[in-house]
N, C-alpha and C positions, 0 to 999 in steps of 0.2 A: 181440187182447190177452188176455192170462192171465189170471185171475181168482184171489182166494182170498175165503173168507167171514170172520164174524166172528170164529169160534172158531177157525178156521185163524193169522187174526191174533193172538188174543190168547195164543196157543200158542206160536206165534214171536216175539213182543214181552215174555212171560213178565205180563201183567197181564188183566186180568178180561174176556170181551167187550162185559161192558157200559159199562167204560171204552172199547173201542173203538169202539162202540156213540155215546157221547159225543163221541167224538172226527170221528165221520163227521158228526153231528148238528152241529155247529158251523163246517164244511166246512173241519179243518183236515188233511186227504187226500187230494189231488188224485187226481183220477181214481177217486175213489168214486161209486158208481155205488147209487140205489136201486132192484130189482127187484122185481114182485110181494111187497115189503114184507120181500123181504132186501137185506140191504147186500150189493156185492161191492166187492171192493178190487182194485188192481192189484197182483200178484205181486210188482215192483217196490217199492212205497211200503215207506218208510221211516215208522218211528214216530215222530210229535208229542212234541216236546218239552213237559213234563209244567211245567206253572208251577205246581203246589204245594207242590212239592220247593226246596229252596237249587240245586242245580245247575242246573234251570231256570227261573231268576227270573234276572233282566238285572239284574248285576254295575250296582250304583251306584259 
């Protein structure tokens, strides 16, 4: 499997890596993986939808 890191991600998701950084820390990216105390991510993974934004907060 292919790997990218943080800053790789946050590059391609257009947000900070230490929002991605957050996002691994609360395991919502499947297939994140922690190494010698770097994150890797699967090439594949899609960005967490963000619950502090209106578009992602669940429509009452």
């Amino acid at each position: 499997m292919d790997y990218m890191t943080l800053k790789e991600a946050s590059e391609k998701w257009g947000v900070s890596s230490r929002q991605v950084n957050y996002y691994c820390v609360e395991g919502r990216i499947p297939g994140a993986v922690k190494m010698a105390g770097v994150w890797l991510l699967p090439k594949d993974a899609v960005k967490p939808v963000d619950g502090r934004t209106k578009e992602g907060r669940a429509q009452k």
